[in-house]
C-alpha positions as CSV (number, residue, x, y, z in Angstrom):
1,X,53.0,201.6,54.8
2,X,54.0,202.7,58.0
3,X,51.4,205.2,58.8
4,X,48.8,202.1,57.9
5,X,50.7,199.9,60.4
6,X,50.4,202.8,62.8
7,X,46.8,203.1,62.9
8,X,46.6,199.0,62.6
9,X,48.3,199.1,66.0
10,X,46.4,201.7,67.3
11,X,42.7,200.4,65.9
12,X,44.1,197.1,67.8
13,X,44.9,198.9,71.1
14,X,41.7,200.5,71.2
15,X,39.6,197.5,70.8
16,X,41.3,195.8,73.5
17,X,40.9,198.9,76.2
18,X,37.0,198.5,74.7
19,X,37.2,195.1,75.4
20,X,39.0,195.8,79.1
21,X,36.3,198.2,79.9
22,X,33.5,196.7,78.9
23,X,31.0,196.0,81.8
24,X,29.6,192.1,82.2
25,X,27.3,191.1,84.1
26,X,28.2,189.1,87.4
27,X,27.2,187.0,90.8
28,X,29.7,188.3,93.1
29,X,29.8,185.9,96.7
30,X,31.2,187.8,99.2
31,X,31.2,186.3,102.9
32,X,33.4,188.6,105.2
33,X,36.0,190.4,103.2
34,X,36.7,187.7,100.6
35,X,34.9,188.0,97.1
36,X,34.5,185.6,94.0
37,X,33.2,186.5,90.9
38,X,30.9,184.2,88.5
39,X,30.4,185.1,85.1
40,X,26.7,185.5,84.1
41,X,26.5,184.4,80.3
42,X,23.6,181.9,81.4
43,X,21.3,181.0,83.8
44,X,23.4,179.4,86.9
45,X,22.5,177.4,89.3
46,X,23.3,178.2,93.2
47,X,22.6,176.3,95.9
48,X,24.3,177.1,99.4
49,X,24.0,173.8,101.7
50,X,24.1,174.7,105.7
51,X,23.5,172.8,108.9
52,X,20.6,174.6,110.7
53,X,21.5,175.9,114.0
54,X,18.1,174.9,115.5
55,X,17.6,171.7,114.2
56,X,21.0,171.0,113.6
57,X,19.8,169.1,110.9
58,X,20.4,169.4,107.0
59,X,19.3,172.7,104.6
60,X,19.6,172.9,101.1
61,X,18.5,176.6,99.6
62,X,18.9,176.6,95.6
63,X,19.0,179.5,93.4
64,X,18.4,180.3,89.8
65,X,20.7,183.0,88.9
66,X,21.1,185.2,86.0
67,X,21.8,189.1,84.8
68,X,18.2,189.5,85.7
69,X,18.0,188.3,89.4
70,X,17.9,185.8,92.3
71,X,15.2,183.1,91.7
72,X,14.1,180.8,94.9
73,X,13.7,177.8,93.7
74,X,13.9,174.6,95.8
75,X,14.7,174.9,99.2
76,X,15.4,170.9,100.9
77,X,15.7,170.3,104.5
78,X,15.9,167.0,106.7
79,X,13.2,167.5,109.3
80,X,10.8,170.5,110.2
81,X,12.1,171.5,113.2
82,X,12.1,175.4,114.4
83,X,12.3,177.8,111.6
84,X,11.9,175.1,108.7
85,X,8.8,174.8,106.6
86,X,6.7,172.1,107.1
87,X,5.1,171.6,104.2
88,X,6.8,170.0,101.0
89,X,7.4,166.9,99.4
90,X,9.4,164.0,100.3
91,X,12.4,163.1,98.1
92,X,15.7,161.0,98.2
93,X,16.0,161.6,102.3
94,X,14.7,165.4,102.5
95,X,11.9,167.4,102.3
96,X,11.5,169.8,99.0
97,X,9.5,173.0,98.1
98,X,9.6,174.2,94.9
99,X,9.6,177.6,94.5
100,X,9.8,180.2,91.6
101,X,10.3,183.8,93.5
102,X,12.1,186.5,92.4
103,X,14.7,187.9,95.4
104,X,15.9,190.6,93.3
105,X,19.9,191.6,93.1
106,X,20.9,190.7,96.2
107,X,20.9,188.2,99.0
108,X,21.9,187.9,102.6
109,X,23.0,185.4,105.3
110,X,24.3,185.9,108.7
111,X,26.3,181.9,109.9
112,X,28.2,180.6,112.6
113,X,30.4,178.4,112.7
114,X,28.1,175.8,113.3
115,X,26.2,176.3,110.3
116,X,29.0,175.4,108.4
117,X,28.0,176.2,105.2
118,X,29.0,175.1,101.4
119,X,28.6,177.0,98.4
120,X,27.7,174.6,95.0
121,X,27.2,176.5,91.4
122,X,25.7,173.9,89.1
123,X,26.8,170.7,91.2
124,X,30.6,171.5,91.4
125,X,31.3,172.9,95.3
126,X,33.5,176.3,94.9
127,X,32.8,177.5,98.8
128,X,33.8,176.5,102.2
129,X,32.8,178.4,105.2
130,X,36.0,179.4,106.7
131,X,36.2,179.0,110.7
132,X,34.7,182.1,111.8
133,X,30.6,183.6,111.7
134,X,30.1,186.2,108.6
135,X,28.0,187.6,106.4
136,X,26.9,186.1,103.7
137,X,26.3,188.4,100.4
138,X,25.1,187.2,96.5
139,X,24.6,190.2,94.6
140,X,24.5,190.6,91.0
141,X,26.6,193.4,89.5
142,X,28.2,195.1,86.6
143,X,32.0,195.0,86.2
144,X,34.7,196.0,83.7
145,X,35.5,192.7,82.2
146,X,39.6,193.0,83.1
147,X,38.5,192.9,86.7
148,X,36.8,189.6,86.3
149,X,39.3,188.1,84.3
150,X,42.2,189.8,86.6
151,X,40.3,188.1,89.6
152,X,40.2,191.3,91.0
């Protein structure tokens, strides 16, 4: 009896280290030297929301994102100014372009403080730009799941 109990206990220890180390697939944000982690069990939806420092106007740049890659896919803006597209359609206040282009695993953006930029993941806001200029990162990775769930 004991010596089943014994490798009970240990059959259950080793699945959880398995289940510790196992990688998952996620969208790490990193701007500066802070870093969240989003899970990637679907498709997500990114969209980081910045005042241009041209225009000073409005920009909306969404993002499909899954364990595969960064997809462009709208990009809405208030006026075409310097550095903004000027073709797309006109909807609710902005102009859109749909797009549908691979980016690959990663991402960049350099702001300053005026950009003042927001970070949405399907609709709910989980970023403010903190009050200093950074870099910007989105990059999909691999990571032991205890790391993601440690917030590590």
């Amino acid at each position: 009896m004991k010596r089943h109990l014994y490798f009970l206990i240990l059959f259950g220890f080793t699945f959880l280290i398995f289940l510790a180390f196992r990688p998952v697939y996620v969208l790490e944000i990193r701007f500066n030297n802070h870093s969240i982690f989003i899970p990637l069990s679907t498709t997500i939806m990114l969209s980081v929301e910045y005042t241009h420092s041209v225009s000073l106007t409005k920009v909306v740049d969404v993002y499909l994102v899954n364990k595969s890659g960064i997809y462009a896919f709208e990009e809405r803006w208030e006026d075409s100014f310097a550095g903004q597209p000027v073709n797309g359609t006109f909807e609710n206040d902005l102009f859109v372009k749909k797009m549908n282009r691979s980016l690959g695993k990663k991402w960049e953006y350099w702001f300053i403080k005026l950009n003042n930029f927001k970070i949405w993941i399907d609709e709910k806001q989980i970023f403010d730009q903190p009050e200093e200029e950074g870099h910007l990162t989105f990059e999909i990775r691999q990571i032991p799941a205890f790391k993601l769930y440690a917030g590590w």
